[in-house]
C-alpha positions as CSV (number, residue, x, y, z in Angstrom):
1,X,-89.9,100.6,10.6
2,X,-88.3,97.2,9.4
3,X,-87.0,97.1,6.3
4,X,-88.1,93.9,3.4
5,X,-86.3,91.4,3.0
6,X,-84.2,91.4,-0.7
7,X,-86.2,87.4,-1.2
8,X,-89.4,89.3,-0.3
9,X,-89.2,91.7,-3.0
10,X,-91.7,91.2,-6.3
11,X,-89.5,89.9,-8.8
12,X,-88.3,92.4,-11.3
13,X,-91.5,92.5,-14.4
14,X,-88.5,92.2,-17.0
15,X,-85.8,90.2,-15.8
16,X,-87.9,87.0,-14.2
17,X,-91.3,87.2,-15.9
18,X,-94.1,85.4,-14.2
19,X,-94.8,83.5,-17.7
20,X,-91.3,82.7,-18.3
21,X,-91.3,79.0,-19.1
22,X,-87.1,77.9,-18.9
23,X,-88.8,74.4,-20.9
24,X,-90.0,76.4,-24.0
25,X,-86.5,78.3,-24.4
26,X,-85.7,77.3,-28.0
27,X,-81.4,76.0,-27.6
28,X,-79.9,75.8,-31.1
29,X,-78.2,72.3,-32.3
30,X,-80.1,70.6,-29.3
31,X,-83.5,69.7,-30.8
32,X,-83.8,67.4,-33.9
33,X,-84.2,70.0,-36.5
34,X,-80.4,71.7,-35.9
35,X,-78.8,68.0,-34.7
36,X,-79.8,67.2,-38.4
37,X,-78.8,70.4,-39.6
38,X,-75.2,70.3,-38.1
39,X,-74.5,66.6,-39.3
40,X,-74.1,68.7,-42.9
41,X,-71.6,71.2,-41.8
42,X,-68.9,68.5,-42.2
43,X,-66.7,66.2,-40.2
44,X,-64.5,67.9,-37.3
45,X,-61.1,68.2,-37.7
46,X,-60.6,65.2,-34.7
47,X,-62.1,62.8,-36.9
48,X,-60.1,63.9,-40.2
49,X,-57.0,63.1,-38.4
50,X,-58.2,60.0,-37.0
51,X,-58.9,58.4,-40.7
52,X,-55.4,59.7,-42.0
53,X,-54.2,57.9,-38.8
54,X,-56.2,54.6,-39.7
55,X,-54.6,55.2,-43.6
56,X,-51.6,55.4,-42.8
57,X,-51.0,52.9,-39.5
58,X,-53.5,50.1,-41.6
59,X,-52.7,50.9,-45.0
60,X,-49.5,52.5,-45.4
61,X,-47.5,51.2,-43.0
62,X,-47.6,47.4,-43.9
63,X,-47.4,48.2,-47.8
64,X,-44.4,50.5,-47.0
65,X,-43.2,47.0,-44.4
66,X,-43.6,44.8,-47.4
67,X,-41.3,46.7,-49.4
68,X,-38.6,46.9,-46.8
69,X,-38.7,43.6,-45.8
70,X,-38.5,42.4,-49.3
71,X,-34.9,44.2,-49.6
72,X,-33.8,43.5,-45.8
73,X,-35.6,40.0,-45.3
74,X,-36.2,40.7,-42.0
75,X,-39.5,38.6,-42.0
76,X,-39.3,35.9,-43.9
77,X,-43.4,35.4,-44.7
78,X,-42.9,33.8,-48.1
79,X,-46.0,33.5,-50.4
80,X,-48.8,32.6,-47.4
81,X,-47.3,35.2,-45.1
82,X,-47.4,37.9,-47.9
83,X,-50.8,37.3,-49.2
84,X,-52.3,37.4,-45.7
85,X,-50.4,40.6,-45.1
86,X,-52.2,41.9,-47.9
87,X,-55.5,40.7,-47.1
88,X,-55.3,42.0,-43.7
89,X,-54.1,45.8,-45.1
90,X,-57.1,45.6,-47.8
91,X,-59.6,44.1,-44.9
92,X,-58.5,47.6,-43.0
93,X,-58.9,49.6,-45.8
94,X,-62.4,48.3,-47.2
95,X,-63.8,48.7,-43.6
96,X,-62.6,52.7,-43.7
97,X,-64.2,52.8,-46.8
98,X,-67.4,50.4,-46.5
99,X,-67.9,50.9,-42.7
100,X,-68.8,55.2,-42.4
101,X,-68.7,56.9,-39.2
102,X,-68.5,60.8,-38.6
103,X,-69.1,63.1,-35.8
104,X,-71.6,65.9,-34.9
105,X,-70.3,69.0,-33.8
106,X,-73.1,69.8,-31.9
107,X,-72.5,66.6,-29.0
108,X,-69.9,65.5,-30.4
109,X,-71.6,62.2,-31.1
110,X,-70.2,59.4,-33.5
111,X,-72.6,58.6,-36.3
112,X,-71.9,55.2,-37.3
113,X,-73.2,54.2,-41.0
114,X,-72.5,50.7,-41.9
115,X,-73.6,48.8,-44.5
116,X,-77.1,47.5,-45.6
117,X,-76.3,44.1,-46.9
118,X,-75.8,41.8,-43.8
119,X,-73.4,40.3,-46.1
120,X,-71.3,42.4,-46.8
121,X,-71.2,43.7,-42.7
122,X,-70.0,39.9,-42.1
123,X,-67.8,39.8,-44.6
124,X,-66.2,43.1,-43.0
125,X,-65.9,41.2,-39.6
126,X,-64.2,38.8,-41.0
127,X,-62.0,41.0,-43.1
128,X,-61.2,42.7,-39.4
129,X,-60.9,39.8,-37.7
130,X,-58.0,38.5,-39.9
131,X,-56.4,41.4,-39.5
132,X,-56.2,41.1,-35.9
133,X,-54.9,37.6,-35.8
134,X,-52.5,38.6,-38.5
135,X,-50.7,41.4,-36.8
136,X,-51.4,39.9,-33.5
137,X,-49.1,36.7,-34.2
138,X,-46.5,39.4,-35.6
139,X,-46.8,41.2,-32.9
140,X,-46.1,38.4,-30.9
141,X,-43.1,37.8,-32.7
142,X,-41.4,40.9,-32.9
143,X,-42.1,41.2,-29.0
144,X,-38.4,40.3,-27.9
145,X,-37.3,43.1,-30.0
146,X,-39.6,45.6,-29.6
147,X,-37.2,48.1,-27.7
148,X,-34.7,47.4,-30.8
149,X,-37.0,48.5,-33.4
150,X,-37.7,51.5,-31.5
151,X,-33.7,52.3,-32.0
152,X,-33.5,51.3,-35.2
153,X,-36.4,53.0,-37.0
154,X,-33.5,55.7,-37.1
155,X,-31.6,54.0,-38.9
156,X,-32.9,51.0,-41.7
157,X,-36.0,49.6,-41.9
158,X,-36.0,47.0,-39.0
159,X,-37.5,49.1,-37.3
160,X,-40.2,50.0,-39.3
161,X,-41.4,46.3,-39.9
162,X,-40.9,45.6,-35.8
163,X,-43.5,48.2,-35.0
164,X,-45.8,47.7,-38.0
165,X,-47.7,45.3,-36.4
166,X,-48.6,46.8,-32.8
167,X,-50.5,49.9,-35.2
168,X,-52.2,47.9,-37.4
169,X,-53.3,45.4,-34.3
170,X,-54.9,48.3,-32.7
171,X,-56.7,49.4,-35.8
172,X,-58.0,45.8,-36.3
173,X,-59.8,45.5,-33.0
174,X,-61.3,48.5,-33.4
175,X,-62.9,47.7,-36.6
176,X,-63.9,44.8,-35.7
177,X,-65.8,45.8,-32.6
178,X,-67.6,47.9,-34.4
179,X,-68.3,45.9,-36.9
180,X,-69.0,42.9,-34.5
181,X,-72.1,45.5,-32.9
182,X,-73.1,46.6,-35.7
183,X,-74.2,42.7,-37.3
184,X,-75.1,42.1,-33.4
185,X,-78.1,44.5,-33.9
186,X,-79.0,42.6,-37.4
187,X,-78.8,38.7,-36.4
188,X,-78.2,38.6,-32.8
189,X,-75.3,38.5,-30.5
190,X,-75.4,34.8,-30.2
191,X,-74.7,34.5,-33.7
192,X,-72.0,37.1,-34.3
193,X,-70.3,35.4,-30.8
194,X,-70.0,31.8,-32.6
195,X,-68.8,33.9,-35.8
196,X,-66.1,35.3,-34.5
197,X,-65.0,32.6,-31.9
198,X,-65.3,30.1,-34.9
199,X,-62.3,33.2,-37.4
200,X,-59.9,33.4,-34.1
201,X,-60.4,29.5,-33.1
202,X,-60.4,27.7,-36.6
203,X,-57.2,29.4,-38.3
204,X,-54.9,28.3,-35.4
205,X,-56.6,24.8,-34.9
206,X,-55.5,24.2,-39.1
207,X,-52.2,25.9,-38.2
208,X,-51.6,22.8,-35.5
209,X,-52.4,20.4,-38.1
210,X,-50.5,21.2,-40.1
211,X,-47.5,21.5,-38.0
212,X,-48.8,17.8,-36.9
213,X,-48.4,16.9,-40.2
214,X,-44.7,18.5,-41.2
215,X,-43.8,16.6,-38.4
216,X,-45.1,13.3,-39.1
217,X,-43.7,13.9,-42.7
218,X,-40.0,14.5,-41.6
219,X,-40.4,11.8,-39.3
220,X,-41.1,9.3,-42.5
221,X,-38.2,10.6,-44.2
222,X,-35.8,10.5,-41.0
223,X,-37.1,6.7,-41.1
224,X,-36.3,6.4,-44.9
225,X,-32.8,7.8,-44.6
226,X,-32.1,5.2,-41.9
227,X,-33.5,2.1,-44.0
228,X,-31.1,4.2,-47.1
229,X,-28.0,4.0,-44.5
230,X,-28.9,0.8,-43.5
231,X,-28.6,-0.9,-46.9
232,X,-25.3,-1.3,-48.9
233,X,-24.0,1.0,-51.6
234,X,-25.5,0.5,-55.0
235,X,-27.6,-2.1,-53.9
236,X,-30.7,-2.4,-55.8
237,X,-32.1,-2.5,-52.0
238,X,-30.6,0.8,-51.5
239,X,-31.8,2.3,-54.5
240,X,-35.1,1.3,-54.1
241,X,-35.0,2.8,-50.6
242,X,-34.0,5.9,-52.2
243,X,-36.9,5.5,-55.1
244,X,-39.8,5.9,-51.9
245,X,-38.6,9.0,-51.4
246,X,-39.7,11.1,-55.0
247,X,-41.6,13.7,-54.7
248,X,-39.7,14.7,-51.2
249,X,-36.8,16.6,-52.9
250,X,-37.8,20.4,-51.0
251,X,-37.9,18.3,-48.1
252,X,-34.3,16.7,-48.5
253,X,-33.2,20.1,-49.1
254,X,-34.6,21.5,-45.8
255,X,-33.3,18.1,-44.1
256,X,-30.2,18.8,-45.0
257,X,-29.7,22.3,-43.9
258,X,-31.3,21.3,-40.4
259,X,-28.6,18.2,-39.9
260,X,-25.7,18.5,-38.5
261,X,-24.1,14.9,-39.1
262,X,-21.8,14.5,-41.9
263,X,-23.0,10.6,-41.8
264,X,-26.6,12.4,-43.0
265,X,-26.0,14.7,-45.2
266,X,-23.7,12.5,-47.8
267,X,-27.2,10.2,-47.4
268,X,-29.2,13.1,-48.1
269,X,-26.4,14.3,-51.1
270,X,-26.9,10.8,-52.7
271,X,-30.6,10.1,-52.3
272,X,-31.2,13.9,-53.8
273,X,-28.6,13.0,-56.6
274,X,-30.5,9.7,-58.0
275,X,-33.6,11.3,-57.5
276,X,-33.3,14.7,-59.7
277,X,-29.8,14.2,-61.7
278,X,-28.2,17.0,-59.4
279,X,-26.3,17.8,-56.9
280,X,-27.8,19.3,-53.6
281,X,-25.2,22.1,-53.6
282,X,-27.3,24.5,-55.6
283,X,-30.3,23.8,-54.4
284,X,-28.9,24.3,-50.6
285,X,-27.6,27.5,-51.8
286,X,-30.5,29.2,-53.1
287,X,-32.4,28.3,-50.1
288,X,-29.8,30.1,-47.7
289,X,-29.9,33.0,-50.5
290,X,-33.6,33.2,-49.7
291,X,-33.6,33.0,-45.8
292,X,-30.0,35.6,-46.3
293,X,-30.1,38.7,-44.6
294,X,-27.5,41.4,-44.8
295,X,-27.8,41.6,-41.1
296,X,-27.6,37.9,-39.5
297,X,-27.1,36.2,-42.3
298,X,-30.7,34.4,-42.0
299,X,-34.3,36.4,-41.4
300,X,-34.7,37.1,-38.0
301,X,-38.2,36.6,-37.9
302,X,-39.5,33.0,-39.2
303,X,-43.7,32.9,-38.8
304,X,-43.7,29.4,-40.1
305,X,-41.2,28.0,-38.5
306,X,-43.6,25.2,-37.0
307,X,-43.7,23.9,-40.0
308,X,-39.7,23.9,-41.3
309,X,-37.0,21.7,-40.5
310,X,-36.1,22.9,-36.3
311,X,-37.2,26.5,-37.8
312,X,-37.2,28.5,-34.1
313,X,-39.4,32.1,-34.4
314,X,-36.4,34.3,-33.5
315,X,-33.0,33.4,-34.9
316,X,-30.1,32.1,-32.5
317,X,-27.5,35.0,-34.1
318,X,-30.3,37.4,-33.1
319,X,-28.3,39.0,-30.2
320,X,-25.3,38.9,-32.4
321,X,-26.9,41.6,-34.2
322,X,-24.1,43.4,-36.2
């Protein structure tokens, strides 16, 4: 007598029921009812730490930068570079606020919630978008001392300004992809494309002209000190040489820090003393007291320096760090 075969045998009337139907099997927090129903239960932990990383590497970091650099002068941004540092940390900080995503704990799905007025979701691109040519020139800069500020986070605040940037750059990008989807689906990707290739083109196209112009200014008053050497002392030729240079005095000042000839400088001394009743001393001064740091004895980190007298981004007593 041969024995069945264990596939042979009739299935068991309780464990594999004929009517069982696996596609009817009700799965919680897969169907639409409990997806909805678990959006409620609140955001995972992952994405609480996430936003407190955004806060603080967007937010907190650059305000806290600020601060430090205003005592250290490591960066010398002046009023421009300040202000756009601000922008850009407010830019971050309105897209955290503005721009809402969370996660489901069912799929662990991002829910992205921006907002209704197309306006407003441009306005966040640009915000973004700023942001990352802000920190993305600074990051730029502070590239040949990158492993320094890694040292010297331990020990003042060089460091903490040298790897600001890098953080807040990463942050930008992000934003700004989203955001950049996001108005896609609203007016179409051809549009948001010339949008943003119009904020990362335009800003540095204005920057070159205006470090075309600087240029072609100092070149006039290089030529106006020559026709000032040129002419005799206290000749009314001389002094009305000197006269076509008013309104010019910040620039004298700058002039004379960047020359290097004694010849110059007594021309710059003179034509600065008929034009304001002073002496250049003071004002050279207080710019140096400006650009001072307790380090090099000048910032090591000069974002306009296109645009000043032979400015150079990184300082020449930069590796005479002390």
């Amino acid at each position: 007598m041969s024995h069945a075969r264990a596939s042979s045998a009739p299935p068991h009337p309780f464990r594999a029921a004929p009517w069982y139907e696996p596609e009817l099997e009700h799965r919680p927090c897969q169907c639409p009812s409990c997806r909805q129903g678990s959006t409620a239960l609140g955001e995972p932990r992952l994405m609480v730490f996430r936003l407190l990383l955004v806060v603080l590497g967007g937010v907190a970091l650059p305000v806290a930068s600020l601060l430090v650099n205003a005592q250290l002068h490591v960066v010398e941004l002046g009023t421009g570079g300040t202000v756009l540092v601000a922008l850009s940390a407010l830019a971050t900080l309105a897209n955290l606020v503005l721009y809402r995503r969370r996660r489901r704990r069912g799929d662990r799905t991002v829910l992205h919630s921006p907002p209704r007025s197309t306006v407003l979701l441009a306005l966040l691109l640009l915000g973004a978008l700023l942001g990352c040519l802000s920190w993305g020139y600074l990051a730029l800069l502070f590239l040949p001392i990158a492993p320094l500020s890694v040292i010297a986070i331990l020990f003042f605040g060089l460091g903490l300004c040298g790897l600001c940037p890098y953080g807040a750059l990463s942050i930008s990008i992000i934003q700004a992809t989203h955001a950049a989807r996001a108005l896609a689906a609203r007016i179409g990707r051809r549009a948001v494309l010339s949008l943003v290739l119009a904020s990362l083109i335009l800003p540095p196209l204005g920057a070159a002209a205006l470090a075309v112009h600087a240029a072609a200014a100092r070149r006039a008053v290089d030529r106006a000190l020559d026709r000032i050497a040129q002419e005799a002392p206290h000749s009314a030729r001389r002094m009305a040489a000197i006269a076509a240079l008013s309104g010019e005095e910040d620039r004298l000042v700058e002039r004379y820090l960047s020359s290097h000839t004694r010849q110059r400088q007594e021309v710059l001394a003179e034509a600065y003393l008929r034009l304001t009743d002073r002496t250049i001393n003071q004002p050279v001064q207080d710019r140096l007291d400006r650009r001072g740091s307790r380090f090099t004895g000048q910032s090591l980190i000069r974002p306009w320096w296109f645009l000043e007298e032979g400015g150079q981004p990184l300082s020449r007593q930069l590796w005479r760090l002390r």
